[in-house]
C-alpha positions in Angstrom: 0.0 0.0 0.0 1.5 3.3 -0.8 1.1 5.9 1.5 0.3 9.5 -0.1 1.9 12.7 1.8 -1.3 14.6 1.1 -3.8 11.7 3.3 -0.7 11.7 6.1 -0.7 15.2 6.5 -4.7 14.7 6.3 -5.1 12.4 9.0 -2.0 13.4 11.7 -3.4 17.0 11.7 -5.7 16.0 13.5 -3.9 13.7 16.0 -0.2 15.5 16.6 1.5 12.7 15.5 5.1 12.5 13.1 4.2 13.8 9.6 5.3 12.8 6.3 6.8 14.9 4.2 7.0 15.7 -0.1 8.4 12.8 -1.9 9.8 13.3 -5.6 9.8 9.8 -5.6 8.5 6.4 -3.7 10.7 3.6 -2.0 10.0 0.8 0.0 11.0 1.4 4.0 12.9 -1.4 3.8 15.3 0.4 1.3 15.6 3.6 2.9 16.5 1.6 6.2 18.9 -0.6 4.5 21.2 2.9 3.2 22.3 5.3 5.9 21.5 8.6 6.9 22.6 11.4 5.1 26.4 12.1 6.6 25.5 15.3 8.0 29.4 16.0 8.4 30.0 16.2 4.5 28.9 19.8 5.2 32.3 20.8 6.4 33.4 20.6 3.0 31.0 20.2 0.5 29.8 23.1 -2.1 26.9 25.0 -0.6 23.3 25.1 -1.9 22.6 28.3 -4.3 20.1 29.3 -1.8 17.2 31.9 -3.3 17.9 34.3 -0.5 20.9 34.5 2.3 19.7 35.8 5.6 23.4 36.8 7.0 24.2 36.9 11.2 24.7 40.6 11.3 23.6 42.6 14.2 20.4 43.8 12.5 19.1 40.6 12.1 19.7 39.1 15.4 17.4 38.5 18.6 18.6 37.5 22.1 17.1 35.0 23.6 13.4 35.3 22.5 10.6 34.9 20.5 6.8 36.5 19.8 4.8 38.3 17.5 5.7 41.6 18.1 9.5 41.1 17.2 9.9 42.3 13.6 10.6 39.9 10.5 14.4 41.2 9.2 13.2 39.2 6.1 10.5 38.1 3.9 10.3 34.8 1.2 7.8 33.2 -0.1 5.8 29.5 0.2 8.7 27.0 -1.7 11.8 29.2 -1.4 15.3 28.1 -0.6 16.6 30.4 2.3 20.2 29.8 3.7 20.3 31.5 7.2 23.3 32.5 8.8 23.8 31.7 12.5 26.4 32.4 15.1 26.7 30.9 18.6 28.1 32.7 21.3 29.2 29.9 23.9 31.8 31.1 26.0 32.2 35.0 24.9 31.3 37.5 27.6 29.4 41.0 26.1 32.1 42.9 28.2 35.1 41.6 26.3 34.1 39.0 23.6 37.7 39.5 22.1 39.2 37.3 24.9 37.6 34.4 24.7 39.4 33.9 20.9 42.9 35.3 22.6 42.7 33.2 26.0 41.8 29.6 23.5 44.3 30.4 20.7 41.0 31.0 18.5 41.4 33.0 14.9 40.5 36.5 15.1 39.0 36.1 11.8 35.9 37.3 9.8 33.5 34.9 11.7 35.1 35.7 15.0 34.7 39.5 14.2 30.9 39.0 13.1 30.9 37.6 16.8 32.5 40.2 18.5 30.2 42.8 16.7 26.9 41.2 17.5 27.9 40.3 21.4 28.6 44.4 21.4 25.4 45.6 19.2 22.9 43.2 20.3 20.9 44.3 23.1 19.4 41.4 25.9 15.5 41.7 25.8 14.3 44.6 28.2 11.8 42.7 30.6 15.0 40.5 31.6 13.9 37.5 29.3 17.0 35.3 28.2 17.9 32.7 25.9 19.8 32.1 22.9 21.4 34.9 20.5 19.1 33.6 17.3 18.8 34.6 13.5 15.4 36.1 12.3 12.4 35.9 12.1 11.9 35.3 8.8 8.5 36.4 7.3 6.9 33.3 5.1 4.4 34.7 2.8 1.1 33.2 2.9 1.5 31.2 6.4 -1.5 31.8 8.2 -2.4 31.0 11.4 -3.8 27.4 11.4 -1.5 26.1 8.6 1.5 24.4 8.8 4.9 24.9 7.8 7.2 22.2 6.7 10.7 23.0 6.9 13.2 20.8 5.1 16.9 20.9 5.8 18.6 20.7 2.8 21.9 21.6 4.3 23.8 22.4 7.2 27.2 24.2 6.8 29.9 24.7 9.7 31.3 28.4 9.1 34.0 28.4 12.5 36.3 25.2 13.1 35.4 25.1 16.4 33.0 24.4 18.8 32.1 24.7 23.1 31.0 22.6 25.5 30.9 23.5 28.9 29.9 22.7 32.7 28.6 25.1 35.4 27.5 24.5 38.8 23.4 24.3 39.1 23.3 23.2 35.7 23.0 20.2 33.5 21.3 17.0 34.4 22.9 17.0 37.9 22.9 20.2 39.1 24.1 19.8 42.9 27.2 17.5 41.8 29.1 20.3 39.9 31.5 22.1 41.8 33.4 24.6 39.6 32.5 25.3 35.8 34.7 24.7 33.3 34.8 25.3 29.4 35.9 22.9 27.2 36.7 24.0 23.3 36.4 21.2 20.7 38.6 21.6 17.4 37.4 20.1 14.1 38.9 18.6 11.6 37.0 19.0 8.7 39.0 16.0 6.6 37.8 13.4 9.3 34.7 15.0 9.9 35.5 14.5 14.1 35.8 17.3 17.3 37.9 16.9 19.9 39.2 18.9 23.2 41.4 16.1 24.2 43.7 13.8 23.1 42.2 10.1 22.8 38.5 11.8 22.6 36.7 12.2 19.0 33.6 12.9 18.6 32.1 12.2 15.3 30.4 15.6 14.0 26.4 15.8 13.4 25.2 19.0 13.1 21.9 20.1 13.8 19.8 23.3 14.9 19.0 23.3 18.6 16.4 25.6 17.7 13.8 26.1 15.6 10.8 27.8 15.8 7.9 30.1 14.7 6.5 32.8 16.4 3.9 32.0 19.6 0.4 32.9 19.6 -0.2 36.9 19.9 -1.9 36.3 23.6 1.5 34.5 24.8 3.6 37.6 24.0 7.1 37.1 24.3 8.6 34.1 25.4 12.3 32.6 26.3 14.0 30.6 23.6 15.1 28.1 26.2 11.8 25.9 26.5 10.8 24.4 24.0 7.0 24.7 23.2 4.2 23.6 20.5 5.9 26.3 18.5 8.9 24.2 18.3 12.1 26.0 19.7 14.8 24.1 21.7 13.7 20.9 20.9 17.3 19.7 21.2 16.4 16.6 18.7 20.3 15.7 17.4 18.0 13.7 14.5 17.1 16.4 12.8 20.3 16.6 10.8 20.5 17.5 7.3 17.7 15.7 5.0 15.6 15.5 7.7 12.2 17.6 7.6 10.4 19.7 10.6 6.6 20.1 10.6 5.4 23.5 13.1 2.2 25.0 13.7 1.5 28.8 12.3 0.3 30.5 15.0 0.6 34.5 13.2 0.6 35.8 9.6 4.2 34.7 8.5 5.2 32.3 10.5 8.1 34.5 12.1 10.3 31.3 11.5 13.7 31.9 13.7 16.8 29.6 14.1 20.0 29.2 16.4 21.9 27.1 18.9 23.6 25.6 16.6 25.4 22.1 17.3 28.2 20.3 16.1 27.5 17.2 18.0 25.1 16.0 21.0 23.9 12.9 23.3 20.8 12.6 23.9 20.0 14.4 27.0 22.2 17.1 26.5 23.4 16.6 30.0 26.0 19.0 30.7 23.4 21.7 29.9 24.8 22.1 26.4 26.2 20.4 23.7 28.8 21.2 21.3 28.2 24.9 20.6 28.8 26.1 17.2 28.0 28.5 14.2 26.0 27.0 11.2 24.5 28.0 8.0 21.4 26.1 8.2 19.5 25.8 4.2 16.1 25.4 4.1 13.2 25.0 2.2 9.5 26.3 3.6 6.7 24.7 2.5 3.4 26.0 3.8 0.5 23.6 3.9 -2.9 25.6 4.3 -5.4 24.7 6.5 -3.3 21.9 8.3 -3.6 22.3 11.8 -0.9 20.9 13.8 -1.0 21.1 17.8 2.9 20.6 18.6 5.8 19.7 16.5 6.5 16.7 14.5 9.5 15.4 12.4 10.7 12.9 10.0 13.9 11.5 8.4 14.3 9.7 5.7 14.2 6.0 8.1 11.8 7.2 10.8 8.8 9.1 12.2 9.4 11.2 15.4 7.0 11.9 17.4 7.5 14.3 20.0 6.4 14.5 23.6 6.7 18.0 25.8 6.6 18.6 29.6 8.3 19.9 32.5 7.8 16.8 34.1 9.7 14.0 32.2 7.4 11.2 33.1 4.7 13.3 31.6 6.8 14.2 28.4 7.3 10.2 27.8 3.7 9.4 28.0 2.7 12.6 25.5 5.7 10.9 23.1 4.0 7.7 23.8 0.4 8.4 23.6 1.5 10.4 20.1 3.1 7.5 18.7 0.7 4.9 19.5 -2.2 7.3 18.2 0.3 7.8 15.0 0.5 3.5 14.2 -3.4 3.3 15.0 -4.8 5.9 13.1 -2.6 6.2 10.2 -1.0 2.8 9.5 -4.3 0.7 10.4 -3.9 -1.0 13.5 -5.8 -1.5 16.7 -5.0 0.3 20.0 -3.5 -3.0 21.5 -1.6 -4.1 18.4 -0.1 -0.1 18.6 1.1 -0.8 22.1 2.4 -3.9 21.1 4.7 -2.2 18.4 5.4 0.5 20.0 6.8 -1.8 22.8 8.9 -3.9 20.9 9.9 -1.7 17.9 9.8 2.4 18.9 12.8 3.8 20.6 11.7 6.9 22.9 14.7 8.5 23.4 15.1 11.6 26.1 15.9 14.5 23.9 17.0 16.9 26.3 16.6 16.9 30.0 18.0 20.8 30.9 15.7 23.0 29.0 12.9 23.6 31.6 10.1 21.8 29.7 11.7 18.5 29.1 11.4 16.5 26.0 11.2 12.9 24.9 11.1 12.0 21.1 9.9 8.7 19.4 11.7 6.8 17.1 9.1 5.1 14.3 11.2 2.8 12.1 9.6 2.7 8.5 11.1 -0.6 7.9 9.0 -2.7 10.1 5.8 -1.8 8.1 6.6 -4.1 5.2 3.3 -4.0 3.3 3.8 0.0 3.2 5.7 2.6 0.6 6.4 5.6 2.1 7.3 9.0 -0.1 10.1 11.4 1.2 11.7 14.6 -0.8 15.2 13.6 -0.1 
């Protein structure tokens, strides 16, 4: 049976579960299990994307640490375009005297370093004493309305800066009480072997994704901190949504107000020190707007797997909302009963803890397309 994007998107609408995305083309689940994930990593080297429009990290077109509907687009595209987005991230550089966290780590006073320096001295914190990541945008999408959803397809992923930061602090992480004394740690990539490292016998393979990613909130929530994540998406902190992967958000106001940062060159699931590794990237993207497709709360897909997300601040709760959401997902749109659901999601689903240090807490479920061997399931990449 083949399964059409347009009678996914249909049916999950109404039930907040992982959407399907565009598909040029169809291939059996069992194929797209078989190959691997796009290597995210090739983006250290390989030719950009001719993007229709480059949003670039300047000053102007920065916001610190929030989002909401009042916060003025820097740009506007329309439904289908190509938009590379420029992002910087921060980690480790003071506003007082961003030059010396390059001279203090041996870093490269260079032009992505400068661009740094400029917006940690031009960018103002938001006035009511909201905080959260330094963030690119938003970006108007013409003819997003509220009720429709936007798909948002990663077509690429670039890493502008060779390095990235990880770091500990006391009070924060996953075990808050146990640190003592905080402590940066600077991972250095090597682009050839596509790894990080901040110490010798340590490599970490490099996976970049965006942190965050989000539209604007409903006008009656006003402005809100970047660090939860919410049904507008945000700091999801899902390390899956790598490069060929696809987001689906809610609109909530005309445009969309789509705005990205916190970008990462590699993270566990959990995100346990707090952060992961810190970096710039030049996220590509492609907006899609589906009209009149309601979505309650964020949903993914890769080309191997639904997600299916689950949001709380208590984690207990956030695993049953990723459980209840894939278990509705298998029922309602593959054609199963409730018990036979369970029963799959049991012995099949991974729910994974996506973060646990972002205030609302969030699990993420794994869907393998593979097991459903009677289905075909279309995907753009």
């Amino acid at each position: 049976m083949k399964t059409s994007r347009r009678n996914f998107l249909r049916k999950t609408t109404r039930n907040s579960l992982a959407a399907l995305s565009a598909g040029a083309f169809a291939t059996t689940a069992t194929d797209l299990l078989a190959s691997p994930l796009p290597v995210t990593t090739e983006t250290a080297n390989a030719p950009k994307i001719k993007p229709d429009h480059l949003v670039k990290s300047v000053p102007e077109h920065m916001v610190w640490g929030f989002f909401g509907v009042d916060v003025p687009p820097i740009y506007r595209v329309k439904d289908g375009d190509v938009v590379e987005i420029q992002t910087v991230n921060p980690s480790g550089v003071s506003r007082t005297n961003p030059e010396e966290f390059y001279t203090k780590n041996n870093l490269s006073l260079d032009a992505h370093a400068q661009g740094v320096i400029a917006i940690m001295k031009n960018v103002k914190p938001e006035p009511s004493g909201i905080r959260g990541h330094m963030l690119t945008g938003p970006v108007f999408i013409e003819g997003a309305e509220p009720g429709d959803t936007l798909e948002i397809r990663i077509l690429d992923l670039q890493l502008p800066a060779d390095f990235g930061v990880n770091s500990v602090w006391p009070g924060g992480g996953g075990i808050p009480e146990a640190v003592t004394t905080r402590e940066t740690f600077v991972y250095r990539y090597d682009a050839k072997r596509k790894v990080a490292t901040f110490k010798s016998g340590v490599e970490m393979p490099l996976k970049p994704f965006m942190g965050v990613m989000a539209l604007s909130p409903t006008p009656e929530t006003g402005r809100v901190s970047s660090i939860p994540p919410g049904f507008f998406g945000g700091n999801l902190d899902i390390k899956h949504l790598t490069k060929g992967s696809t987001l689906f958000l809610p609109v909530s106001v005309p445009g969309g107000l789509f705005t990205t940062g916190d970008g990462h060159g590699a993270q566990g699931n959990g995100e346990v020190s707090g952060v992961a590794i810190e970096t710039a990237i030049d996220l590509t993207v492609k907006f899609i707007v589906h009209k009149g497709k309601t979505l309650k709360q964020p949903r993914a897909e890769t080309p191997t797997h639904f997600i299916a997300v689950g949001l709380d601040k208590d984690l207990r709760l956030a695993m049953k909302d990723a459980l209840s959401q894939a278990v509705a997902f298998i029922k309602d749109e593959l054609g199963f009963t409730f018990n036979e659901a369970l029963s799959i999601a049991s012995t099949a689903v991974d729910f994974e803890v996506s973060q646990v240090v972002d205030q609302t807490l969030g699990v993420h479920a794994m869907i393998p397309k593979a097991i459903f061997t009677n289905k075909k399931f279309t995907y753009w990449s």
